[in-house]
C-alpha positions in Angstrom: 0.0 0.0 0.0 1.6 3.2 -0.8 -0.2 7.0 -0.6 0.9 9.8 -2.8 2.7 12.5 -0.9 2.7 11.6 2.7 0.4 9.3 5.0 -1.2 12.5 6.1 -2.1 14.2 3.0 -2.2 11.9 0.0 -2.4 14.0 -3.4 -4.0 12.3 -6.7 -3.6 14.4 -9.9 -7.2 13.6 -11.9 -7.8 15.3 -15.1 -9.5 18.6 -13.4 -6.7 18.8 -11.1 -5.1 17.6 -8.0 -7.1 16.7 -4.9 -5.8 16.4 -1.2 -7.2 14.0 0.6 -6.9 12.6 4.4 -6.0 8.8 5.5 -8.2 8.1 7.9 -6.7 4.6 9.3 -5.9 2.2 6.7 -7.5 4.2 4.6 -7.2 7.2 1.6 -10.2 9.3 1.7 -11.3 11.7 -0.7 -14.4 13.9 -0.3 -16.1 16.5 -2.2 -14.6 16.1 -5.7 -16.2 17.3 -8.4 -17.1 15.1 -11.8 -18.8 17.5 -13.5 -19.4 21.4 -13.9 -22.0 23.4 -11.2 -25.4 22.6 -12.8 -26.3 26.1 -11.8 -27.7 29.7 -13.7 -27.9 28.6 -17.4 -27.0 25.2 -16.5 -29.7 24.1 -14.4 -32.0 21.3 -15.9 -29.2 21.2 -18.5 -27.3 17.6 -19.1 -24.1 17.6 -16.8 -20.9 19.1 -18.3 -17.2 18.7 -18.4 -16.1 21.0 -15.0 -12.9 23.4 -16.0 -10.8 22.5 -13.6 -9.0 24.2 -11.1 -5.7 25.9 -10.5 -3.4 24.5 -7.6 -4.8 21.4 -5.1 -8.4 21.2 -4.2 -8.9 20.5 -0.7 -10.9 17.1 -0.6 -10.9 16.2 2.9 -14.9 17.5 3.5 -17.8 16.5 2.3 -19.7 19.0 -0.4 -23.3 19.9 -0.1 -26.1 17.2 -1.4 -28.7 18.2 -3.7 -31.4 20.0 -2.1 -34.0 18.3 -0.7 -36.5 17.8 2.3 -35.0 17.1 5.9 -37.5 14.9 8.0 -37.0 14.5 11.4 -38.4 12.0 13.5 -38.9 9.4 11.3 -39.9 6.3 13.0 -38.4 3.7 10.3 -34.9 5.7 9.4 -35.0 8.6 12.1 -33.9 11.6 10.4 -33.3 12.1 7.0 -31.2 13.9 5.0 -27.8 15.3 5.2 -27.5 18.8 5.3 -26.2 21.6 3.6 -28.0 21.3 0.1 -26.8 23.4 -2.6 -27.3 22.7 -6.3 -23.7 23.3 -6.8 -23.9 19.7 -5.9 -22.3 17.1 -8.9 -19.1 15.6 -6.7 -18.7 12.3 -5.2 -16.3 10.6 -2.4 -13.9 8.1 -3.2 -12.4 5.3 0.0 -9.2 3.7 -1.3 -6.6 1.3 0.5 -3.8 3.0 -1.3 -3.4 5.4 -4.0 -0.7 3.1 -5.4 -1.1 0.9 -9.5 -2.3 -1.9 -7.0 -5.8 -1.5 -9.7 -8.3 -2.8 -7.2 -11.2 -3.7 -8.5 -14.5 -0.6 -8.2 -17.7 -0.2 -6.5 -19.6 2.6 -7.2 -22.7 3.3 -5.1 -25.6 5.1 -6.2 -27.7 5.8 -3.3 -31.5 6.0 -3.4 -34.6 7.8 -2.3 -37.3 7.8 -4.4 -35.1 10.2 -6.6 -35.8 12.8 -4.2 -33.4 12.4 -1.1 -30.6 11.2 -0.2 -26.4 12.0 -0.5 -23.4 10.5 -0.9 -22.4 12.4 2.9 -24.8 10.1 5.2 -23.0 8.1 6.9 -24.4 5.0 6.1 -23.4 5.0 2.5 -19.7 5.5 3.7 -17.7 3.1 1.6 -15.1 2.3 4.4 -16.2 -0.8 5.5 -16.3 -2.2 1.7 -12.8 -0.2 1.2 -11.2 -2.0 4.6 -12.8 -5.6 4.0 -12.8 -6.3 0.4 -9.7 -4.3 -0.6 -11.9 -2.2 -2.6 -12.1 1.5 -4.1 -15.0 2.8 -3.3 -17.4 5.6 -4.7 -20.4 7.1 -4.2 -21.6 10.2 -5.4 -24.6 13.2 -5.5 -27.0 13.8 -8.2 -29.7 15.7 -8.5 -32.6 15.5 -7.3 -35.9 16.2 -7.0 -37.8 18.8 -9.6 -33.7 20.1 -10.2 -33.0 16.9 -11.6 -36.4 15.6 -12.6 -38.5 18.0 -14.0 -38.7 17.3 -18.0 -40.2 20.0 -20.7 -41.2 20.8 -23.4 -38.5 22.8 -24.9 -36.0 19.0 -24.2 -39.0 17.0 -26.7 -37.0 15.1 -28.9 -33.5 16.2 -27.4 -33.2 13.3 -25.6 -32.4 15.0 -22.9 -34.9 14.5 -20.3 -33.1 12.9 -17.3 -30.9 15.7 -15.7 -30.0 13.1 -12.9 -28.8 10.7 -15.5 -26.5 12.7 -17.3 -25.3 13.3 -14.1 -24.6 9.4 -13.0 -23.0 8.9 -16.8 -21.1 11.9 -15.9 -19.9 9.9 -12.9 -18.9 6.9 -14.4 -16.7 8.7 -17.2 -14.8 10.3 -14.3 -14.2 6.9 -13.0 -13.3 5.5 -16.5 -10.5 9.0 -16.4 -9.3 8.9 -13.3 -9.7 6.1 -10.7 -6.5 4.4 -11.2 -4.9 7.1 -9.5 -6.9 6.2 -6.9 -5.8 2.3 -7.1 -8.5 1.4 -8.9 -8.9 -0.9 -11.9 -11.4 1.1 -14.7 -12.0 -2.4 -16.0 -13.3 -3.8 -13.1 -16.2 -1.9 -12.2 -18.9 -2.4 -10.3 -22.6 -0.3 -9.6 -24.5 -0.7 -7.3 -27.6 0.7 -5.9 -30.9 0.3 -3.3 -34.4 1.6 -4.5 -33.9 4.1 -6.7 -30.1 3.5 -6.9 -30.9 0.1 -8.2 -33.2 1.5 -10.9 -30.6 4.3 -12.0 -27.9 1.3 -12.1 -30.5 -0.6 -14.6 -31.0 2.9 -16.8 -26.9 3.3 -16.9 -26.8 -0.4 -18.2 -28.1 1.0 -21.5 -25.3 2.8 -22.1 -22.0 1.7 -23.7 -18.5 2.9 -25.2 -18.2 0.9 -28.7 -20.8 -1.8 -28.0 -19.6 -2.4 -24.3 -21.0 -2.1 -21.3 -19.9 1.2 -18.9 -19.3 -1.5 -16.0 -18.8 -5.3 -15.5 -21.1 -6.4 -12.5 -24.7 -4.4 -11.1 -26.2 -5.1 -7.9 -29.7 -3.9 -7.6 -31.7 -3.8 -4.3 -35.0 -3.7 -3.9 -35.7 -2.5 -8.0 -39.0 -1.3 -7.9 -39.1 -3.0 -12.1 -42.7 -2.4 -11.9 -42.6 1.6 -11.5 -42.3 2.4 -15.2 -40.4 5.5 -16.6 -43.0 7.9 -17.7 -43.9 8.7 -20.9 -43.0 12.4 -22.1 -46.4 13.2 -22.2 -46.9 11.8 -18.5 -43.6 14.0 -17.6 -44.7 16.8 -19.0 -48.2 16.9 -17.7 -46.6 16.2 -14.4 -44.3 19.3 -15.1 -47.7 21.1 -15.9 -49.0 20.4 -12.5 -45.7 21.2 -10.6 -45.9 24.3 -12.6 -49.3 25.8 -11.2 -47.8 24.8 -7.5 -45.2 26.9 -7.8 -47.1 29.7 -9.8 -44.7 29.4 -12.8 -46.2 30.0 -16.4 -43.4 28.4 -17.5 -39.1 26.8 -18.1 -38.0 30.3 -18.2 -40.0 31.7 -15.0 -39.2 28.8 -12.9 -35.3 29.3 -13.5 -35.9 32.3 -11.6 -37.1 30.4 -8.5 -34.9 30.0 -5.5 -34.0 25.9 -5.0 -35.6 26.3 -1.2 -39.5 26.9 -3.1 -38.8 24.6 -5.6 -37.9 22.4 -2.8 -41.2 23.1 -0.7 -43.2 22.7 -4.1 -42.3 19.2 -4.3 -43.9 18.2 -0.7 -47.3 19.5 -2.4 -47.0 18.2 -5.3 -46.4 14.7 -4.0 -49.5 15.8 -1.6 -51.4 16.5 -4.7 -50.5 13.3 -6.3 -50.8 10.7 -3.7 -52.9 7.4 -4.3 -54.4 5.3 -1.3 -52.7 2.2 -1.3 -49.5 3.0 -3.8 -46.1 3.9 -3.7 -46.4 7.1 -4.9 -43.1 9.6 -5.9 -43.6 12.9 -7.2 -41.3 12.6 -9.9 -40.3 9.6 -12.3 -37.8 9.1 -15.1 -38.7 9.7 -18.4 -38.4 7.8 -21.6 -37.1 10.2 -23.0 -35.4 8.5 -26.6 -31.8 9.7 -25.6 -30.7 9.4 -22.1 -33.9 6.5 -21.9 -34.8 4.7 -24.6 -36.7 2.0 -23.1 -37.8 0.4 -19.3 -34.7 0.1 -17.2 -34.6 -3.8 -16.7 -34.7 -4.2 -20.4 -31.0 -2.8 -20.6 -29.3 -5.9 -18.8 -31.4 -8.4 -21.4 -30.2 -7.7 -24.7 -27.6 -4.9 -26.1 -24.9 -4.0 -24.0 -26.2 -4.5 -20.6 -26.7 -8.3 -21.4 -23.2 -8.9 -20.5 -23.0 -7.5 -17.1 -23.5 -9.7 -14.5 -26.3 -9.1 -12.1 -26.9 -10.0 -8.3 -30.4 -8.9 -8.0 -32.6 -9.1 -4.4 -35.6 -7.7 -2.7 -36.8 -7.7 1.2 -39.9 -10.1 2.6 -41.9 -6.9 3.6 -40.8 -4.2 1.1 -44.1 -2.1 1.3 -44.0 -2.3 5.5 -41.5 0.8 4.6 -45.0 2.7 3.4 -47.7 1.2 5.2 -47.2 -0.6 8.5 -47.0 2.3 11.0 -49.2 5.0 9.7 -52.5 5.1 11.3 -54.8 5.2 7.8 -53.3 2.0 6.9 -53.4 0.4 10.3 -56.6 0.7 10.4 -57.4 -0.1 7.0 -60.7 -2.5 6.2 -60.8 -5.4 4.0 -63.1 -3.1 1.5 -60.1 -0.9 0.7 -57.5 -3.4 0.6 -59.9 -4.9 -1.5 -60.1 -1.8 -3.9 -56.6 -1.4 -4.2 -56.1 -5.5 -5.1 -58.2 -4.6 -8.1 -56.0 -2.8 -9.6 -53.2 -5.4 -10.2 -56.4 -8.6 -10.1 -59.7 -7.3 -11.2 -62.0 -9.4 -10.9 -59.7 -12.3 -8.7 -59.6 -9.3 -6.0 -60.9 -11.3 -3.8 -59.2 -14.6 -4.4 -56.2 -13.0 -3.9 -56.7 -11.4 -0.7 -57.6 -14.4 0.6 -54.5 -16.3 -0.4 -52.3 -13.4 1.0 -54.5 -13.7 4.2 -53.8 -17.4 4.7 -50.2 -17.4 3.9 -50.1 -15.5 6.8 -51.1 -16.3 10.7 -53.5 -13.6 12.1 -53.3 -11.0 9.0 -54.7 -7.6 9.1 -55.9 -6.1 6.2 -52.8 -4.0 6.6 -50.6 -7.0 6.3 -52.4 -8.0 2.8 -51.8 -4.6 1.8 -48.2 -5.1 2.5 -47.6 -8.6 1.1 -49.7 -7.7 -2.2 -48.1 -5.0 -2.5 -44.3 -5.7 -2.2 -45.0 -8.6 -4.6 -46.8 -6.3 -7.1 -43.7 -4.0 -6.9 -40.6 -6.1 -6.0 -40.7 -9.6 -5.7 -42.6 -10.7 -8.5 -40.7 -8.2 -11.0 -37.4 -9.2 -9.9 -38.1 -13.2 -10.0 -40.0 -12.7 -13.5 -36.4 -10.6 -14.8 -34.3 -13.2 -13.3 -36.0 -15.6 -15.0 -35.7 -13.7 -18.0 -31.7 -13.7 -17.8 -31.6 -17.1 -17.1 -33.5 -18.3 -20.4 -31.1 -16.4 -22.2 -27.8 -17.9 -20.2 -27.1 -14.8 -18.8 -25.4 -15.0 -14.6 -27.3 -13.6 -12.3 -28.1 -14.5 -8.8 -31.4 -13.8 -6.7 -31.7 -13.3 -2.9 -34.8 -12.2 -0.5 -33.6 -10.4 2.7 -36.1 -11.7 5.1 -34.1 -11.0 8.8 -37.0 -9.2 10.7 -36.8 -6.4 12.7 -38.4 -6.5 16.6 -38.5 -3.0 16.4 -41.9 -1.4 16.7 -43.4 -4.8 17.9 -42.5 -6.8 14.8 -44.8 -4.8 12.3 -42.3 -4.1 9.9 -41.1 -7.5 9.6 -38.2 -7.2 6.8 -38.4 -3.8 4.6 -37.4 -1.5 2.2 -34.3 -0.2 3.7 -33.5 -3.2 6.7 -31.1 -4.7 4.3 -29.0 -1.7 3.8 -26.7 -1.5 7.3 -26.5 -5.8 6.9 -24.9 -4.9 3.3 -22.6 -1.9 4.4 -21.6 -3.7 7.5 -21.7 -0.6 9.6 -24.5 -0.6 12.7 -22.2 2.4 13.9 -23.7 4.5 11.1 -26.9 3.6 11.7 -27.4 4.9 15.0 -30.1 7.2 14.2 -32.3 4.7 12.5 -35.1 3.6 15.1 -36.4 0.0 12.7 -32.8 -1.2 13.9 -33.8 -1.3 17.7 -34.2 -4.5 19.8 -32.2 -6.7 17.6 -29.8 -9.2 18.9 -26.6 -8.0 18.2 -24.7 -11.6 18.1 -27.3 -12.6 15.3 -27.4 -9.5 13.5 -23.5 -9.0 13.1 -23.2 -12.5 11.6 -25.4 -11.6 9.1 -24.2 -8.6 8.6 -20.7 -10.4 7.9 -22.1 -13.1 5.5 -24.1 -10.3 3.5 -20.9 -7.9 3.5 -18.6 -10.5 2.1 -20.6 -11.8 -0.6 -21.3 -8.5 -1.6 -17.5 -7.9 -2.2 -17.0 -11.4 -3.6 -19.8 -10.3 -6.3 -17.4 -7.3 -6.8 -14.1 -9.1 -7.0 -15.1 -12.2 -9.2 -18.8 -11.6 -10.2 -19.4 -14.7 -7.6 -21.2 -13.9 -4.6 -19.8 -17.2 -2.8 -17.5 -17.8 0.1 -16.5 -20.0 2.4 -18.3 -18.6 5.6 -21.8 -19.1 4.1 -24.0 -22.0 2.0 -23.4 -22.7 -1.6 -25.2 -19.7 -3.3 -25.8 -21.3 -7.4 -26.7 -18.8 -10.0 -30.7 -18.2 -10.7 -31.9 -20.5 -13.5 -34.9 -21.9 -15.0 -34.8 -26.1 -13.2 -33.6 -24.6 -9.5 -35.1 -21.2 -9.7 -32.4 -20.7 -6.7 -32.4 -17.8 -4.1 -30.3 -17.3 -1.4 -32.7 -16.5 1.8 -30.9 -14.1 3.9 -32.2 -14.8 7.4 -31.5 -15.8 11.0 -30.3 -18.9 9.3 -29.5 -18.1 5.6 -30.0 -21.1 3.2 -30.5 -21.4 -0.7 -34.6 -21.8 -1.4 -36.6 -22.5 -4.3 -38.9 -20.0 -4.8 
């Protein structure tokens, strides 16, 4: 392991410039450094561009501010969220190396999620250390924007294909990794994305993307892929921009450059307010296809084209929609009539039929718990098996898992969901301090876990294998076995 410079105050030269980062134990971090020019003045809902550069070494030692956003405190599932200061000078990203030395370690890049409206590469639980320290790994993760700032489509980008702001900025991303990460120790070649939510569905868009018929990146893990959340159409995102519009009292692209990123930030909250269906995941903003950056439904980039030859470890959690609707009182106290309603829209007229399957399969259900199960296999589980299955008839690798390790907290409502599998992949409790859907858990239990998850995570990134030795013979997903590996108080390979 060798650092640039000194062990204090390692120096990489990229192609913008130099950065100074900071070991921080066994470890070279750099924060804050930017990958593409300030999407700000006539640059804001413009595709990320080349930044300039800078003269003499940039300090990277802190991290730069997120994309603006909400702050929620008090959540009772993840506690607070956010990580404040927002700014929409806001395109840099973090890199964790072992040693800025040719050692070319093979890449992770995390793309956090958020229902493209939250999130940053500064909260600590998306710090890359532990994956950096255990697997010999670099590490990256990185901001984008967010929210109406990176979502908003109109009608001035029709036919530009230019429609996905946040996009450009995650392709923007990976180039600087292609340029520069080998300074960092890294091996361009060897690169793996990854991504929970709606970091798993930006890692399925970036797989339509290639240099010369190949893929940007070698490997994709995707948690929790909401694969039945389709990008919108233009004429969806643009009616949706209509509506965000009036909120704000905009008449239009050129008024609403004017506004200040804290209204456009408050808009959102009413808009998603405005927008909200009972019984659905509902975000206020979605991708658009928009026949440049998007060309087609995410999940269709790792079948055919490019994508097809990355491999994929794919996954989702028991009680994905417990996340939404276990601890809010409408849904706990929701009858059989609306969960009934709401089972329409994915059965018609076998509504009923279904519920009561989902209410047998499991002991004392609530309506609430129907919703949850129907749900999470409307939006997750049934998605994801139907895509594996897809890459398997076509001899593609990939390999399926269901996190299904539940939670005590907040009397064993939530079960597993969206977001419990997160600290178990990262590996880092510490970080997680905040989040109350962690509490009550048995600490011997959960850290094994943790440690099995963690490693075959960085297996998957090192040989595209998620096997080794400390846990059960994980085989790849195919048509005879339809195998998944059942992460769980005791973790074993099902049929599912």
């Amino acid at each position: 392991m060798g650092f640039a410079q000194d062990r204090t105050a390692p120096v990489v030269n990229t192609r913008s410039g130099p950065v100074r980062g900071v070991v921080e134990g066994d470890l070279a971090v750099f924060r804050g450094v930017p990958y593409a020019a300030p999407p700000i003045g006539p640059l804001r809902w413009r595709p990320a561009q080349p930044h300039q550069g800078w003269s003499g070494t940039l300090d990277a030692t802190t991290h730069a501010p997120g994309s603006p956003q909400a702050v929620r405190e008090g959540d009772p599932i993840l506690g607070g969220h956010g990580f404040p200061p927002f700014d929409e000078d806001c395109l840099t990203l973090n890199v964790w190396t072992p040693g800025t030395d040719e050692a070319r370690r093979p890449v992770l890049v995390w793309i956090h999620g958020g229902a493209f409206v939250s999130g940053s590469g500064a909260m600590p639980n998306y710090s890359g250390e532990t994956f950096a320290r255990h697997g010999d790994l670099v590490v990256v993760n990185l901001n984008y924007r967010l929210g109406p700032l990176g979502m908003l489509s109109f009608p001035s980008q029709v036919g530009s294909g230019c429609g996905n702001a946040w996009l450009t900025d995650q392709l923007a991303a990976l180039r600087w990794v292609q340029d520069n990460i080998a300074g960092f120790g890294g091996d361009p070649g060897n690169v793996t994305v990854a991504g929970q939510s709606a970091g798993a569905l930006s890692t399925a868009a970036l797989a339509g993307h290639g240099v010369d018929g190949r893929p940007l990146f070698r490997r994709a893990v995707l948690q929790s892929v909401p694969l039945a959340m389709p990008l919108a159409t233009p004429a969806e995102a643009l009616e949706r921009t209509a509506a965000y519009l009036e909120i704000v009292g905009a008449k239009d692209e050129d008024a609403l450059r004017t506004v200040p990123w804290p209204r456009l930030v408050e808009a959102t909250a009413e808009l998603l307010a405005a927008t909200t269906e009972w019984g659905h995941w509902t975000t206020p903003f979605m991708p658009v296809l928009d026949g440049g950056t998007a060309v087609r439904q995410p999940a269709l980039n790792l079948l055919d084209g490019p994508g097809a030859d990355i491999d994929v470890l794919i996954g989702w959690t028991s009680q994905e929609s417990a996340f939404a609707f276990a601890l809010g009182g409408t849904y706990r106290s929701a009858t059989r009539e609306q969960v009934l309603r709401r089972a329409r829209d994915g059965f018609g007229d076998g509504a009923a039929e279904a519920y009561a399957a989902y209410e047998s399969a499991r002991p004392d259900a609530r309506p609430v718990d129907v919703l949850i199960d129907l749900t999470t296999d409307e939006l997750f589980r049934k998605p994801t098996l139907a895509f594996a299955e897809e890459r398997a008839a076509r001899g593609r690798p990939v390999w399926a898992y269901e996190f299904a390790f539940p939670t005590p907290a907040h009397d064993g409502r939530l079960g597993a969901p969206h977001c419990l599998d997160l600290p178990f992949v990262f590996d880092n409790f510490d970080k997680w301090s905040h989040a109350p859907f962690l509490a009550g858990m048995d600490t011997g239990t959960r850290d094994g876990l943790a440690r099995t998850m963690n490693q075959a995570w960085i297996s998957f990134v090192r040989t595209g294998d998620p096997n080794h030795p400390a846990m059960p013979r994980w085989d790849r997903y195919d048509r005879p076995s339809r195998t998944t590996m059942r992460f769980d108080t005791v973790s074993s390979a099902v049929r599912t």
